[in-house]
C-alpha positions as semicolon CSV with decimal commas, in nm:
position;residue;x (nm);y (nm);z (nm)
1;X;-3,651;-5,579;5,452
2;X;-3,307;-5,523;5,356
3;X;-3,003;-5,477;5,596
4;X;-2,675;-5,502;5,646
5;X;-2,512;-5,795;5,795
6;X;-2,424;-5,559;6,169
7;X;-2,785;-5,472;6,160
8;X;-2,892;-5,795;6,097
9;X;-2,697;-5,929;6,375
10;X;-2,871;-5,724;6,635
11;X;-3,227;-5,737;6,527
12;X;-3,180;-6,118;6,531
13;X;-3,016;-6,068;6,899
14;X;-3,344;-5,869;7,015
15;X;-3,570;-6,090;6,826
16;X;-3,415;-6,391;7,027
17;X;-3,493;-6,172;7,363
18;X;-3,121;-6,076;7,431
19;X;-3,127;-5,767;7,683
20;X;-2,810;-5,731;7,763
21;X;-2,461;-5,781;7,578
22;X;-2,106;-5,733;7,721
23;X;-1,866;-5,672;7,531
24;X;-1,574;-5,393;7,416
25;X;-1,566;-5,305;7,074
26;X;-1,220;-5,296;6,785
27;X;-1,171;-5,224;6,414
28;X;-1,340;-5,555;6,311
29;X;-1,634;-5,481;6,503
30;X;-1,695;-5,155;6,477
31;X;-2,010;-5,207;6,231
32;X;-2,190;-5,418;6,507
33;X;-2,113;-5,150;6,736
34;X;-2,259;-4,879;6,490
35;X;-2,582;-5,087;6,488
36;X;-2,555;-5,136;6,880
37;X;-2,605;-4,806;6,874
38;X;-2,866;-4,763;6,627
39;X;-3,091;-4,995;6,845
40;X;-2,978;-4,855;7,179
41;X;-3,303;-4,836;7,343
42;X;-3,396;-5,217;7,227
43;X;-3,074;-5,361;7,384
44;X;-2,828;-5,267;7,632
45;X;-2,457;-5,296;7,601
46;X;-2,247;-5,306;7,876
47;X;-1,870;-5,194;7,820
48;X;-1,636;-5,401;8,042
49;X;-1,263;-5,318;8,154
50;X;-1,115;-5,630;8,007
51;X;-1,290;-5,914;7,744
52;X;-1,249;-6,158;8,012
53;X;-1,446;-5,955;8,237
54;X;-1,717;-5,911;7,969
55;X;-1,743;-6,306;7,908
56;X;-1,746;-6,377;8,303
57;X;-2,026;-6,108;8,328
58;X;-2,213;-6,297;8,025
59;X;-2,165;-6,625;8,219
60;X;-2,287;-6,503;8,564
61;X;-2,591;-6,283;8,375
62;X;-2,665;-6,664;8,224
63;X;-2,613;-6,885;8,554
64;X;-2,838;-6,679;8,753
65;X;-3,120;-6,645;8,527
66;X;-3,107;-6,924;8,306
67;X;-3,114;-6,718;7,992
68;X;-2,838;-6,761;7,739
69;X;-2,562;-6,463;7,823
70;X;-2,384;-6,280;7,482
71;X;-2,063;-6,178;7,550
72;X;-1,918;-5,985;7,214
73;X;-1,576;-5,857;7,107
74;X;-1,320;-5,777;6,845
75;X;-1,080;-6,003;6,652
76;X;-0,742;-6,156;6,750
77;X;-0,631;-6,037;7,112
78;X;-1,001;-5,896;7,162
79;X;-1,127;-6,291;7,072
80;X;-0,865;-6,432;7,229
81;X;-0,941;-6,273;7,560
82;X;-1,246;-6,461;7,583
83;X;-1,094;-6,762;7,595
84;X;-1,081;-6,827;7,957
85;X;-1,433;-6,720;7,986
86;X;-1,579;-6,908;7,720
87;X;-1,371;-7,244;7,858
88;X;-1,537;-7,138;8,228
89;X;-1,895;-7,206;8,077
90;X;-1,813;-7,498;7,899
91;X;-1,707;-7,684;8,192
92;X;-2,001;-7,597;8,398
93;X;-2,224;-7,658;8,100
94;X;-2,379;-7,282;8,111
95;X;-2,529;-7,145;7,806
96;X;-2,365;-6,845;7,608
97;X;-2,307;-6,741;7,255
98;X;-1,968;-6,544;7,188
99;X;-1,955;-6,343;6,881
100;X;-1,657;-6,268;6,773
101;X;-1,563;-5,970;6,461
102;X;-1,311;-6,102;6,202
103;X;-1,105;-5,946;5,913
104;X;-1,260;-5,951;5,608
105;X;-1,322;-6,278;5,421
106;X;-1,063;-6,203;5,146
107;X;-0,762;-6,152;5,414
108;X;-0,833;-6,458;5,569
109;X;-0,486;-6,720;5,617
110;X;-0,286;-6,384;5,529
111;X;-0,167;-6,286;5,884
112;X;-0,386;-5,973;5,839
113;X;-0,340;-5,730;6,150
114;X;-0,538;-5,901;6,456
115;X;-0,622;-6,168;6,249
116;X;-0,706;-6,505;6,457
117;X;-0,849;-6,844;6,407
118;X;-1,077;-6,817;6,698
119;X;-1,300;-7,123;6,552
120;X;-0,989;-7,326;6,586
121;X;-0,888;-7,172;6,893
122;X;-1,213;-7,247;7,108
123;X;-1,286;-7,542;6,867
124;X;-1,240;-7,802;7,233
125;X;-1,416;-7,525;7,434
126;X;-1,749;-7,498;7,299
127;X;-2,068;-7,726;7,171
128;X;-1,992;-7,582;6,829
129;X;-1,879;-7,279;6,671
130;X;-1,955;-7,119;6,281
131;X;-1,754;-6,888;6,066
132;X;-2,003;-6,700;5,910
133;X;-1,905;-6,706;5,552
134;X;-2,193;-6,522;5,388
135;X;-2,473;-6,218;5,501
136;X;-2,753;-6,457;5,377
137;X;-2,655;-6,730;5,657
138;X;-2,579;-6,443;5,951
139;X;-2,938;-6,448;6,079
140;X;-3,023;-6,842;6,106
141;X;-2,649;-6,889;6,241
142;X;-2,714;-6,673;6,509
143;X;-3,091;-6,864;6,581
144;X;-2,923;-7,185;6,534
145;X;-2,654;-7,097;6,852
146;X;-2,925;-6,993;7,085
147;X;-3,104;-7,296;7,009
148;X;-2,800;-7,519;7,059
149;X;-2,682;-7,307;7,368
150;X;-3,002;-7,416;7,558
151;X;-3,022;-7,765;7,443
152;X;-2,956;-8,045;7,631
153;X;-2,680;-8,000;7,828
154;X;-2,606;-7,628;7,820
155;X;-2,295;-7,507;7,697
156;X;-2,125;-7,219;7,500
157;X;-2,116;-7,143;7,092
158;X;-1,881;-6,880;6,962
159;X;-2,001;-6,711;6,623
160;X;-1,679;-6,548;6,401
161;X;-1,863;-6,292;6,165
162;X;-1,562;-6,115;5,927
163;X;-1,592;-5,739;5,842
164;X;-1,742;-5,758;5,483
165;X;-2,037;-5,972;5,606
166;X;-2,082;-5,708;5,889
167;X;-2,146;-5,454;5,567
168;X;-2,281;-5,677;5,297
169;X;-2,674;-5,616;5,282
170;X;-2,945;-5,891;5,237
171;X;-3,301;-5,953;5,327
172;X;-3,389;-6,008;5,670
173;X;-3,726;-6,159;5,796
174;X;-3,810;-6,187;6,194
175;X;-3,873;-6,499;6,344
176;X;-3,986;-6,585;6,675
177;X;-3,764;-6,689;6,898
178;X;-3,614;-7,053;6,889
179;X;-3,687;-7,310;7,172
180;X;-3,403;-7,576;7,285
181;X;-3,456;-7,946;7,121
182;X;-3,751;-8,087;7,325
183;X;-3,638;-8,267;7,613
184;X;-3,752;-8,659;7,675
185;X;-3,710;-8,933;7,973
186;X;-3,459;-9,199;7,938
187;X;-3,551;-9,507;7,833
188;X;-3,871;-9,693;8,001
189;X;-3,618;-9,991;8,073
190;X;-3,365;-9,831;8,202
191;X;-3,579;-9,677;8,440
192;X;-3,740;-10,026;8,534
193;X;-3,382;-10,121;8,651
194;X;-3,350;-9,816;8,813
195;X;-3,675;-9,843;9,046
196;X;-3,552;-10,229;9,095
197;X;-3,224;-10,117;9,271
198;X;-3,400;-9,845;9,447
199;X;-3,668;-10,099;9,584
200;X;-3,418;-10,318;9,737
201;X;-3,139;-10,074;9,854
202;X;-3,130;-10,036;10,242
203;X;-2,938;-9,707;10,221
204;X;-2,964;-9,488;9,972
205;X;-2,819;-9,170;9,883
206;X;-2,898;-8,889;9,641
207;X;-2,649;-8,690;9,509
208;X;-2,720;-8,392;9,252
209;X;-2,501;-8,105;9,068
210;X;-2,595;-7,817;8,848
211;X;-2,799;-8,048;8,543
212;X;-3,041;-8,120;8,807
213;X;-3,092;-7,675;8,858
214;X;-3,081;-7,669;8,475
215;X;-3,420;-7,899;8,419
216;X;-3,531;-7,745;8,722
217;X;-3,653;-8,087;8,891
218;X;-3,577;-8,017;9,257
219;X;-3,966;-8,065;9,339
220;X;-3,921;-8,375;9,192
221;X;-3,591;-8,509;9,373
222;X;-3,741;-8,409;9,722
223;X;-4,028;-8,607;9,672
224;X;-3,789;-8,886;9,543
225;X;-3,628;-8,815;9,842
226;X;-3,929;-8,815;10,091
227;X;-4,059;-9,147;9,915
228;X;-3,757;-9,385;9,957
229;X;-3,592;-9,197;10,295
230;X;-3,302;-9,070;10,171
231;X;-3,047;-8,812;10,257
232;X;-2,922;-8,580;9,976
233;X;-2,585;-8,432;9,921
234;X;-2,458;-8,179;9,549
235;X;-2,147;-8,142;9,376
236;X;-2,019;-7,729;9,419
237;X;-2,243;-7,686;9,091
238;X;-2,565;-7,825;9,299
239;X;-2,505;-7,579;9,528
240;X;-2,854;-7,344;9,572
241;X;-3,050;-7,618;9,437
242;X;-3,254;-7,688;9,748
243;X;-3,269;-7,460;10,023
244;X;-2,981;-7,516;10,263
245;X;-3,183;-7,584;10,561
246;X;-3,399;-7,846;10,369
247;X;-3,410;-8,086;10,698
248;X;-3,282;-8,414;10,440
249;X;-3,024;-8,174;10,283
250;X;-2,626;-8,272;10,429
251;X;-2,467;-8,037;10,206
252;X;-2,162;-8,050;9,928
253;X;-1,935;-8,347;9,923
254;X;-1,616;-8,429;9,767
255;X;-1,292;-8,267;9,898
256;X;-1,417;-7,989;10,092
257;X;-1,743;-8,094;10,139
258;X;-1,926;-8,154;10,433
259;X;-1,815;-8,412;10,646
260;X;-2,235;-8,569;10,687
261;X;-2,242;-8,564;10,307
262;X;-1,960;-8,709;10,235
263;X;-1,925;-9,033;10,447
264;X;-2,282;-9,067;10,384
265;X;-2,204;-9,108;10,021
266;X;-1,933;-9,303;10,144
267;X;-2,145;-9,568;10,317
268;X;-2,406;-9,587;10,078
269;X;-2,554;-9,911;9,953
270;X;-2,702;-9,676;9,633
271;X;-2,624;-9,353;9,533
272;X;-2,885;-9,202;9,308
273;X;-2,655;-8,941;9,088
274;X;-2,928;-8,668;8,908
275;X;-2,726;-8,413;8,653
276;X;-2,388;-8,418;8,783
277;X;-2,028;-8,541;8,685
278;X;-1,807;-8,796;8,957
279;X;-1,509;-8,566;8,856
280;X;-1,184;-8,623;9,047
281;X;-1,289;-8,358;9,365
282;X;-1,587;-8,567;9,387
283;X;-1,397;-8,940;9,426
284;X;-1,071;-8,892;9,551
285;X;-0,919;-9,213;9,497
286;X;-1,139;-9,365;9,235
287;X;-1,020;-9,723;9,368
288;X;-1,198;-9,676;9,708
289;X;-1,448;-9,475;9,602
290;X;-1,773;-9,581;9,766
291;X;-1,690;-9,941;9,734
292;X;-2,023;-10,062;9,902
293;X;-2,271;-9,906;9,643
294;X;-2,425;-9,933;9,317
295;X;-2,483;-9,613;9,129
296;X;-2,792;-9,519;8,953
297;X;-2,660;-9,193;8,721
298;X;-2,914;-8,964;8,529
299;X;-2,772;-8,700;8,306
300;X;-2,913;-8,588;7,998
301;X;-2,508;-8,629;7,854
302;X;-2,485;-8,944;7,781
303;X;-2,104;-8,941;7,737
304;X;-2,069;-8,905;8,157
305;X;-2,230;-9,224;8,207
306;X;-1,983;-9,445;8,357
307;X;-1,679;-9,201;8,246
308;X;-1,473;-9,212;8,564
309;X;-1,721;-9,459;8,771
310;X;-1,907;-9,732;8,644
311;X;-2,287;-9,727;8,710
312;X;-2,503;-10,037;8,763
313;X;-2,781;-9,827;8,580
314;X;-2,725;-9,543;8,337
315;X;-3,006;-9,310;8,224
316;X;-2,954;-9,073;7,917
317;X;-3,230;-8,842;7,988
318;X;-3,368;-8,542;8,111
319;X;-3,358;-8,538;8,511
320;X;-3,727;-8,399;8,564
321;X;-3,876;-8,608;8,317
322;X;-3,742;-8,907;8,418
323;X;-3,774;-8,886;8,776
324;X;-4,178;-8,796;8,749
325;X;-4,138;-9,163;8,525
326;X;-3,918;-9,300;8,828
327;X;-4,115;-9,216;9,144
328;X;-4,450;-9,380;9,079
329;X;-4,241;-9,727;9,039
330;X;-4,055;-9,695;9,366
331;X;-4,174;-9,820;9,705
332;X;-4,222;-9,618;10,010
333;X;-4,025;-9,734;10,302
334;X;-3,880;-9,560;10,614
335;X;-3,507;-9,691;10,682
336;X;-3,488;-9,633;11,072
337;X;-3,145;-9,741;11,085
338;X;-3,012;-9,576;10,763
339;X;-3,154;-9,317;10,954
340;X;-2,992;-9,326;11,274
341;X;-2,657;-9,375;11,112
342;X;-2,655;-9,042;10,935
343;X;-2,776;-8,858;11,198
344;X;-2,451;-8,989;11,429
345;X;-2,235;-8,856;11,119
346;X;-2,390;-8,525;11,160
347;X;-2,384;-8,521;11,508
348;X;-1,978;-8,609;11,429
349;X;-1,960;-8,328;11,211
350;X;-2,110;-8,063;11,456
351;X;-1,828;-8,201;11,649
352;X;-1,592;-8,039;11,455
353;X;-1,793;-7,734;11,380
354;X;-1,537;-7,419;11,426
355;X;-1,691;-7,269;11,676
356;X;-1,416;-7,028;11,794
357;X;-1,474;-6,637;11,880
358;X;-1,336;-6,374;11,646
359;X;-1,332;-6,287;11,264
360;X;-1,269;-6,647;11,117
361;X;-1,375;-6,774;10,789
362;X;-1,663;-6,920;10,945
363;X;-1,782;-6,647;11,133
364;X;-1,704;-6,377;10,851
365;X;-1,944;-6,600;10,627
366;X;-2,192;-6,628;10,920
367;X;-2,202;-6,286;10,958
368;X;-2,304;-6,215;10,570
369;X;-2,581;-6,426;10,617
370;X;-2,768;-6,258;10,814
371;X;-2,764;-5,943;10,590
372;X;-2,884;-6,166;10,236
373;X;-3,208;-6,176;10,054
374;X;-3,386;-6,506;9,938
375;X;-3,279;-6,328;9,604
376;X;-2,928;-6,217;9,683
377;X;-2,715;-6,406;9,424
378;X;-2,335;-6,501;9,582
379;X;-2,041;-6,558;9,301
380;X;-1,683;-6,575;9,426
381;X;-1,362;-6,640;9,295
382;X;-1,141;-6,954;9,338
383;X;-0,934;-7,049;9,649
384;X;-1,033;-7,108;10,037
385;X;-1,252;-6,815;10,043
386;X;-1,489;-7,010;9,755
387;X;-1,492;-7,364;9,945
388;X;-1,590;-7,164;10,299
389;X;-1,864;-6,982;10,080
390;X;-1,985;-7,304;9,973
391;X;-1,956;-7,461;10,301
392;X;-2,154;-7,153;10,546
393;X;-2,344;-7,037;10,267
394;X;-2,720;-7,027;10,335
395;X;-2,897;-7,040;9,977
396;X;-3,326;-7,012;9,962
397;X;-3,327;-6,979;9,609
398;X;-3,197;-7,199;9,337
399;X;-2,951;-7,019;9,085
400;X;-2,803;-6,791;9,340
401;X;-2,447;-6,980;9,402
402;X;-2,238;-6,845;9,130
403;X;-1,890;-7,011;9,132
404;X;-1,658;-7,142;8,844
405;X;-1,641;-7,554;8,954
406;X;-1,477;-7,719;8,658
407;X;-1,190;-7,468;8,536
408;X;-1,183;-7,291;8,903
409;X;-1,104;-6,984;8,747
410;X;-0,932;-6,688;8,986
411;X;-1,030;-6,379;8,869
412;X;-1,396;-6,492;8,718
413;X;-1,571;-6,378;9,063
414;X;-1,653;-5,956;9,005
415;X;-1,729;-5,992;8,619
416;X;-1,967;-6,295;8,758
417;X;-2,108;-6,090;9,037
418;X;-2,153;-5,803;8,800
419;X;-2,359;-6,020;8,522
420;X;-2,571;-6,176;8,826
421;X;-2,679;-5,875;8,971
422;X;-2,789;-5,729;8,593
423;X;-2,951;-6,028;8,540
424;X;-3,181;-6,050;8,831
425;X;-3,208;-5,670;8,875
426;X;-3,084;-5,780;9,188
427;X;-2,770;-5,654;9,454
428;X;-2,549;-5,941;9,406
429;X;-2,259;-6,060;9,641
430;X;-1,861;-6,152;9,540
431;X;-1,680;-6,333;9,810
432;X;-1,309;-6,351;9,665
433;X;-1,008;-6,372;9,823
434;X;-0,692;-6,131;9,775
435;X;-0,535;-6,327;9,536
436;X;-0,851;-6,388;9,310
437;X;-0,908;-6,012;9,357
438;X;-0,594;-5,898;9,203
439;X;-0,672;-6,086;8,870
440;X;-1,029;-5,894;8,837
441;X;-1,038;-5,571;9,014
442;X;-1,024;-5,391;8,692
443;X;-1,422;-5,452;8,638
444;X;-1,452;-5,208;8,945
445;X;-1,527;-4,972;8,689
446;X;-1,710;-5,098;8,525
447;X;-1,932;-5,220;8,840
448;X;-1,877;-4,773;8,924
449;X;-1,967;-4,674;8,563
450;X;-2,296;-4,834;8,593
451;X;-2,344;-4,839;8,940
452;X;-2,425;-5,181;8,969
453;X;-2,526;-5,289;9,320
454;X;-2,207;-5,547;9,448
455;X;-2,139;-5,624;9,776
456;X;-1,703;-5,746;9,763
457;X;-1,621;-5,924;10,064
458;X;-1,268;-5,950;10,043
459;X;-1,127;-6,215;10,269
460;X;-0,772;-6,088;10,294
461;X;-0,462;-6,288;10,430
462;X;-0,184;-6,173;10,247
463;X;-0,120;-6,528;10,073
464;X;-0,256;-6,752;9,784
465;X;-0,447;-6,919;10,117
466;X;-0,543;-7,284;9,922
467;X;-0,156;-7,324;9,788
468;X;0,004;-7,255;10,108
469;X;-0,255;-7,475;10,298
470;X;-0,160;-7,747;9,996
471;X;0,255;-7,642;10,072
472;X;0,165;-7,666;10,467
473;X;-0,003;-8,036;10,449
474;X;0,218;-8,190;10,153
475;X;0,536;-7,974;10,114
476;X;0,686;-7,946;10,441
477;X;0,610;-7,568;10,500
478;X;0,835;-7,474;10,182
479;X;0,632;-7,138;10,079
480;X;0,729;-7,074;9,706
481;X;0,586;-6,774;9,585
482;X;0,268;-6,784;9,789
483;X;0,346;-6,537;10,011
484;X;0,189;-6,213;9,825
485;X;0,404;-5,931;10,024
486;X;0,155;-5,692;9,853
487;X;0,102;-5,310;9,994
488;X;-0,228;-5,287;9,816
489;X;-0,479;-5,043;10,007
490;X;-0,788;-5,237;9,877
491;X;-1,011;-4,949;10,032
492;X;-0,809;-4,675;9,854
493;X;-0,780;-4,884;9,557
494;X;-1,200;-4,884;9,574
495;X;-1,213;-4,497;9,614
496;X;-0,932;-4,457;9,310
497;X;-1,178;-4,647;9,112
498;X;-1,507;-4,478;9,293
499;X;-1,618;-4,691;9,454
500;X;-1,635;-4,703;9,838
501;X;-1,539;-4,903;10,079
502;X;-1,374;-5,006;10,463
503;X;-1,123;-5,226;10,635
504;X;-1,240;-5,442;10,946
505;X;-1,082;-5,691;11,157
506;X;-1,408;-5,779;11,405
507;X;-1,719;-5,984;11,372
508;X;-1,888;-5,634;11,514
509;X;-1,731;-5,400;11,271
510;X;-1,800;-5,643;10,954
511;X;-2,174;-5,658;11,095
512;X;-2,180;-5,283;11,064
513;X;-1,982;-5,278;10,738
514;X;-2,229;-5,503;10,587
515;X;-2,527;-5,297;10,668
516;X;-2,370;-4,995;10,538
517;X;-2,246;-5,177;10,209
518;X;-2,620;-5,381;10,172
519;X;-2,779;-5,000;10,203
520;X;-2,552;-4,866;9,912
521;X;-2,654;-4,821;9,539
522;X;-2,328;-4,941;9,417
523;X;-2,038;-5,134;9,497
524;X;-1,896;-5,159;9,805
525;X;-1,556;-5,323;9,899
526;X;-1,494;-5,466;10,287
527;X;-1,161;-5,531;10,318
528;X;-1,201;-5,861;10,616
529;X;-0,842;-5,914;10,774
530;X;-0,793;-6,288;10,828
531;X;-0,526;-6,521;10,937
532;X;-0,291;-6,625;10,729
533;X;-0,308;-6,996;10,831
534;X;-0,614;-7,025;10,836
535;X;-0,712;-7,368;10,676
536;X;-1,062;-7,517;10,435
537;X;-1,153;-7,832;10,662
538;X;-1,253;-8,103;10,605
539;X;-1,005;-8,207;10,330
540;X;-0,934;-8,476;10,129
541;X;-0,581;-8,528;10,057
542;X;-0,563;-8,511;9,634
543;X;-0,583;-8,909;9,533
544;X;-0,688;-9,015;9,892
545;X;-0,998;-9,116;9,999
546;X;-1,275;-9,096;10,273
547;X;-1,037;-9,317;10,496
548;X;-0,760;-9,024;10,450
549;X;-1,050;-8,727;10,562
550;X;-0,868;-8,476;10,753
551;X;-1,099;-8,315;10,983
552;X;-0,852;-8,084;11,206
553;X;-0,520;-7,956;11,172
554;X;-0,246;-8,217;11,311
555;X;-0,450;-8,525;11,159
């Protein structure tokens, strides 16, 4: 059948089982929009305050169900807008196509008005990215950057369609939709090696981030786990992988991470690393970084092998299909002493468990766990509020910890929270701070306009909270420009947007807060007074190691 180029575009969007785009339409778009609206009740567009909002609701719609999230907007500032966005997903490897509207081919290189070299723009920031030079390639383009999106690890494609392909009119034939590249084990030797380290270490580790969610092999690394004895820590990106209460399960590592986790990685004879980078909040000092064992690293990116830490044994592969290749070849063994030891580190880390009264971090998170749902998705923003969130968090469900890890981007948290909860047709929670907050609040309405269900816990201390804890350790109290000095009403701000909303400083009145927010159709916005000086422990100090670990304030 013939069409033109817009409609083309979004029968090839519904034929690839998009439900959902976010976007905000502009004069280079417009004919996409026209279509959008021809083929309203096939696909749903959701109209965002800001682009950036739009492309953090893609990214949270794709992180919590796996699909591949479209974000869509104009040319020039419109594209550009979705930089940040598009550069969120591509560190966390999540899958998403942008498409971008363009001026027409012939006014290309002429400084047209809004005109923009997005492809060169986001050229570092995504798997690939086409200019769509002609109507006859529009259709397989757009197949070809689902595929790609999905396949091996995930990441983001941007699509730049000008104006006179939009209208130009060709033939147009429906296809089912693509699959990602098939997926394979690493290589039979390399796993050999790998089953020979694991047969002889004495205490071994397993360690997993967000690839491991991706190929969906958690059955698979707990019976790993169960097999050989070994405790298991994540990355922030592994968080929700396993349930939290999984009895072998220490928690995150790295910088903030649990204390258990991390000095079990720490003394390690093996650390068995399944779909996750050793990025710099992972290592500390890369020198001293678990000096006493070998690494076995699976990824199905072959390029993070031994990039930052060398591995005895690298495996460029998918995680599920080459542990179900691994696990027959390792031995069972109990490790009664590996044992013991990391049960005296968690017994050190209850220790230092804040347990004090009143509304502190600890307690405020607490307290929202006992109002979630095994399906109650959590994003937040960046800062203290995110790293307490991933510490107190209780997850049941994989794919429900929705938090920007590689670009720690303020201000991605309520778009991301938005996207999550259309996604799962779930009510979704933001934690965010009020410093993250003040960089998104904007999507408030569009959360209002389409009364999506978002619980905002606002953890509010009147100061960028992880700078000044940075300026309190390392810069001698000296306060630049963290102090916010704001008068924001956050619950008046909620009812100017309308919304709804309260301000609490007790455990007992953000108990009762959450059970009137959890019972609400749309969003609701609890304004939780804490202490400024409040502090994310334990901490590594940046370029120290686990011999630096501060565990209290004064250490």
């Amino acid at each position: 059948m013939q069409l033109t180029g817009a409609d083309i575009l979004i029968r090839t969007l519904i034929e690839q089982g998009c439900d959902t785009v976010f976007g905000y339409p502009g004069g280079q778009i417009l004919n996409v929009y026209d279509s959008l609206y021809k083929y309203q009740n096939e696909i749903r567009h959701m109209l965002t305050a800001h682009e950036q909002g739009a492309a953090h609701a893609a990214d949270g719609y794709a992180r919590a169900t796996g699909k591949v999230g479209v974000v869509m907007s104009t040319s020039g500032p419109g594209a550009t807008n979705l930089v940040t966005g598009i550069a969120t997903a591509y560190l966390d490897s999540i899958p998403l196509v942008a498409i971008c509207g363009n001026v027409p081919t012939t006014q290309i290189g002429t400084d047209s008005f809004q005109e923009i070299d997005i492809t060169g723009v986001t050229l570092p920031i995504t798997k690939h990215n086409y200019f769509v030079g002609s109507v006859e390639n529009l259709a397989d383009t757009i197949r070809e950057a689902f595929a790609l999106a999905q396949s091996g690890r995930p990441g983001p494609v941007l699509i730049d369609v000008p104006k006179d392909v939009q209208t130009a009119v060709c033939d147009y034939e429906p296809q089912a939709p693509v699959q990602p590249e098939e997926r394979h084990a690493a290589k039979d030797v390399r796993i050999k090696e790998a089953a020979a380290l694991i047969n002889v270490s004495k205490r071994p580790f397993i360690y997993f981030g967000g690839g491991l969610i991706t190929s969906e092999a958690q059955e698979e690394m707990l019976a790993l786990a169960e097999k050989i004895d070994a405790p298991i820590g994540c990355s922030l990106m592994g968080l929700s992988g396993i349930p939290t209460d999984h009895p072998r399960f220490l928690g995150m590592q790295g910088m903030h991470g649990h204390y258990a986790s991390s000095m079990a990685m720490h003394d390690a004879d093996l650390i068995i690393s399944l779909g996750v980078r050793f990025n710099d909040r992972v290592t500390g000092n890369r020198e001293k970084f678990a000096k006493l064992a070998q690494i076995i690293h699976i990824d199905v990116d072959g390029s993070e092998l031994s990039k930052t830490v060398n591995s005895a044994c690298g495996l460029r592969g998918d995680v599920k299909l080459t542990l179900q290749k691994l696990i027959p070849l390792v031995n069972a063994e109990q490790k009664p002493d590996w044992e013991k030891a990391v049960k005296a580190l968690k017994e050190t880390e209850n220790d230092y468990l804040d347990i004090r009264p009143g509304l502190t971090p600890r307690n405020a998170i607490m307290t929202l766990n006992k109002h979630l749902g095994e399906n109650t998705a959590v994003a937040t923003d960046v800062g203290q509020h995110q790293m307490w969130a991933a510490q107190n968090v209780n997850f049941k469900k994989p794919r429900r910890f929705i938090s920007s890890g590689g670009l720690g981007t303020m201000g991605f948290g309520l778009g991301a929270a938005i996207g999550a909860a259309v996604g799962t047709g779930e009510r979704s929670v933001l934690v965010t701070g009020d410093g993250s907050f003040g960089m998104c609040l904007n999507e408030l309405t569009t959360a209002v306009t389409y009364n999506v269900p978002v619980v905002i816990l606002l953890m509010n201390n009147g100061v960028l909270g992880m700078v000044r804890q940075w300026q309190t350790l390392f810069f001698n109290k000296h306060y630049s420009n963290t102090i916010l000095d704001r008068k924001t009403d956050f619950v008046a701000l909620a009812r100017a947007f309308g919304a709804d909303g309260e301000a609490v400083d007790t455990v007992a009145a953000l108990d009762k807060a959450f059970e009137h927010a959890f019972s609400c159709d749309g969003p609701y916005v609890i304004d939780c007074r804490i202490d400024k000086d409040e502090f994310v422990l334990p901490m590594l100090p940046p370029g120290g190691s686990m011999d630096d670990i501060i565990m209290k304030v004064g250490e």
